[in-house]
C-alpha positions in Angstrom: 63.4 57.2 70.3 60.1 55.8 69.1 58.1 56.7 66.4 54.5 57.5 66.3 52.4 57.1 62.7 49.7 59.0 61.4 47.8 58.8 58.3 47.5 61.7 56.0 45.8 62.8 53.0 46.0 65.1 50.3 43.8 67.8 50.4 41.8 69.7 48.0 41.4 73.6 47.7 42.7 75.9 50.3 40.9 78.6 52.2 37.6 78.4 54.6 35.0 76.9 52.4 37.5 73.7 52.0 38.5 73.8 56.0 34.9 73.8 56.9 34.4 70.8 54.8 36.8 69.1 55.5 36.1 69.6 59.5 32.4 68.4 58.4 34.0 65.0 57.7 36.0 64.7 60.8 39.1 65.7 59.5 41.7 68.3 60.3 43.3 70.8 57.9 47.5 70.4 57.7 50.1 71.8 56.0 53.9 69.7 55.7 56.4 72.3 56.0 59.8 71.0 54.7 63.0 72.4 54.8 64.1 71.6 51.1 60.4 71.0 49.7 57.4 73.4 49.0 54.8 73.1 51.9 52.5 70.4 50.9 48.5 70.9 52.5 47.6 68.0 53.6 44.3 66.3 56.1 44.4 64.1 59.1 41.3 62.0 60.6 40.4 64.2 63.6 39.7 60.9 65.8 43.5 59.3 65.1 45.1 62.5 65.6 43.1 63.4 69.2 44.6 59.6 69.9 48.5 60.6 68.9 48.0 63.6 70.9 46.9 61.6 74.0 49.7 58.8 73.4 52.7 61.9 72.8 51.1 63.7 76.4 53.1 66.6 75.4 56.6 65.1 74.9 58.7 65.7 72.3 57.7 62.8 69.4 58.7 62.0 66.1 55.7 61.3 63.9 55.6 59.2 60.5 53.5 60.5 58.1 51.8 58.0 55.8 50.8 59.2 53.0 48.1 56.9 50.6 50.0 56.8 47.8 52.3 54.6 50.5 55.2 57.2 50.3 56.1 58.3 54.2 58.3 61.7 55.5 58.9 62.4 59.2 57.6 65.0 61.0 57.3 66.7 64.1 54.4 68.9 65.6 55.0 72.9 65.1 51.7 74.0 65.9 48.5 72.9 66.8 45.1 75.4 66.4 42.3 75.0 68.6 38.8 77.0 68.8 38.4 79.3 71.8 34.9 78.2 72.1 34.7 74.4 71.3 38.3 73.8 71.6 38.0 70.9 68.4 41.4 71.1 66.4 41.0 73.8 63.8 44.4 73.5 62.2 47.9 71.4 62.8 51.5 72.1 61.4 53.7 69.5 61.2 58.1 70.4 60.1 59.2 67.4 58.3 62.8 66.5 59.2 65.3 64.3 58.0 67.3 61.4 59.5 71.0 63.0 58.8 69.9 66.6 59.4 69.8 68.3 62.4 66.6 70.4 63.6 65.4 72.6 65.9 62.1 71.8 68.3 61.1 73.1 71.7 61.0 70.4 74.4 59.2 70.1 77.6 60.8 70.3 81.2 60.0 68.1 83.8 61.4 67.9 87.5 62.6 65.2 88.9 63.5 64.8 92.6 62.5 66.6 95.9 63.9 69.8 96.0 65.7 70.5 99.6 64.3 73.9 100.1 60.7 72.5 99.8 61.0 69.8 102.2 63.3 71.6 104.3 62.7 75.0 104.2 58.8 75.7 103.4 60.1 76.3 99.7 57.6 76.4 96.5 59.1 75.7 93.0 58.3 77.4 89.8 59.1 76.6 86.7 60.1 80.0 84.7 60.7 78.0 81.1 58.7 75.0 80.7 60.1 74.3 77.2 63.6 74.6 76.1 64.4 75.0 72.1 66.9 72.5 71.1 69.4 71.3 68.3 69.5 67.8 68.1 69.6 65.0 64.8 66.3 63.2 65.2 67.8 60.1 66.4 69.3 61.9 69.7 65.8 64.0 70.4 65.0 63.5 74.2 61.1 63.3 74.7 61.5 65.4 77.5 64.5 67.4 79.6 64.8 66.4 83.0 66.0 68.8 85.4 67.1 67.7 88.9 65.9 70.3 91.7 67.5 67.6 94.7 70.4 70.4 95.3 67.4 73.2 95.1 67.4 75.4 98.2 65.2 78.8 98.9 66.4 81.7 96.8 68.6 79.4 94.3 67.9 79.4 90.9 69.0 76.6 88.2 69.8 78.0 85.0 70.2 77.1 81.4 73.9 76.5 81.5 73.3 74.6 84.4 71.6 71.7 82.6 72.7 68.0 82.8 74.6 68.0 79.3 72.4 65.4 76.5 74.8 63.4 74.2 73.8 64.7 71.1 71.8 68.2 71.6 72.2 71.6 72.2 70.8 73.8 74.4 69.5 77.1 72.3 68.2 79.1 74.9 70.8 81.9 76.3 73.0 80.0 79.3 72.1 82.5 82.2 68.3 82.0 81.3 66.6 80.6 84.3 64.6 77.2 84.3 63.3 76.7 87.8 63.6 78.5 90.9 63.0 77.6 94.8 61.1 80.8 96.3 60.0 81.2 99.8 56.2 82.8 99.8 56.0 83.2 103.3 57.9 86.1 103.4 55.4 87.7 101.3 52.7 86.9 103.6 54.5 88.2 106.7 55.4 91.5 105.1 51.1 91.4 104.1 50.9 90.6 107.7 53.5 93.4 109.1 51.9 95.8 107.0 48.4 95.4 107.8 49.7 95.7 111.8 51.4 98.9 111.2 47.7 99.9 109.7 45.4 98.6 112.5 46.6 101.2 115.1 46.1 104.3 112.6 42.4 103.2 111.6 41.5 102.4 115.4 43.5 106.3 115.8 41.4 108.0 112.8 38.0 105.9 113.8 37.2 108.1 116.9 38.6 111.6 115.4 36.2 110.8 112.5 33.0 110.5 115.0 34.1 113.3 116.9 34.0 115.4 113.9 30.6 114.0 112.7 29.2 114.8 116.1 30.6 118.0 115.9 28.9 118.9 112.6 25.4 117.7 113.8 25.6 120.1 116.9 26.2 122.8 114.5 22.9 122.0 112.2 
């Protein structure tokens, strides 16, 4: 799978005051969690890391850290923390892994193929987990986990132990856990429809009672 690099710093001091500053200069707070190693705080260059982002589009990546004292460790994204209100990159987590050790990391679904019951049946897919936690060494970590909806009709469901088996990784998530699922909306808009039939006739019925009574009162005045 290939490898994506990013440069890293040390950082100095902990806690707001150094996070501000350090955002000042265009850089990112990050910590270096490591399975047999004490977390390690680190800083990225805001500008290179916005780039990795854009180049990984979401999929699963391995990324090389490059330290300036020229040592490296590799890495995957945990967590990334972004402002409500300006949406910059407040804060990113990175797992260090190691070549001959397995890990654990969530992985995005896609779909591939035209599902029958959508160009058949008037079917919609939706995609009830769009990222599946794996076990995997890093050399055997897919960048993504296709799922094939072709087979898909209305009202069937593909589930976890359903999945196209990937030499080297294992599927985390409990096997009757559904992925995607081919639903049929229209049958919630002719029920809408049936039921607001079935309520015409009363409110035409209850429309001239209501005047009636309403006349009634102002003969009484």
């Amino acid at each position: 799978m290939k490898k994506y690099q990013l440069t890293v710093t040390t950082r100095e001091g902990t806690g707001r005051s150094a996070s501000r500053r350090l955002r000042k200069a265009d850089k990112i707070p990050a910590i270096l969690y490591g399975k047999h190693t004490n977390p390690e705080t680190l800083a990225v260059n805001a500008p290179e890391f916005v780039k990795l982002l854009k180049e990984v589009a979401g999929r699963a990546a391995l990324i090389e850290l490059k330290r300036e004292t020229g040592t490296t460790a590799l890495s995957f994204i945990q967590e990334v923390q972004r402002d409500p209100i300006t949406d910059k990159y407040m804060h990113v987590d990175l797992q260090e892994v190691k070549e001959n050790e397995k890990m654990v990391i969530n992985v995005a679904v896609t779909l591939v193929g035209e599902s029958t019951g959508v160009k058949n049946e008037g079917g919609v897919l939706e995609t009830a987990t769009h990222r599946l936690r794996v076990r995997c060494l890093p050399k055997d970590l897919p960048s993504v986990i296709e799922v094939d909806v072709t087979e898909l009709r209305v009202g069937q469901s593909i589930h976890v132990s359903e999945l196209k088996p990937i030499p080297g990784v294992e599927f985390l998530d409990p096997a009757g856990q559904v992925v995607v699922l081919c639903v049929a909306p229209q049958a919630d808009e002719s029920a809408a429809q049936a039921t607001e039939a079935a309520a015409a006739p009363a409110a035409a019925a209850a429309a001239p009672a209501a005047d009636a009574k309403a006349a009634d009162a102002a003969a009484k005045k």
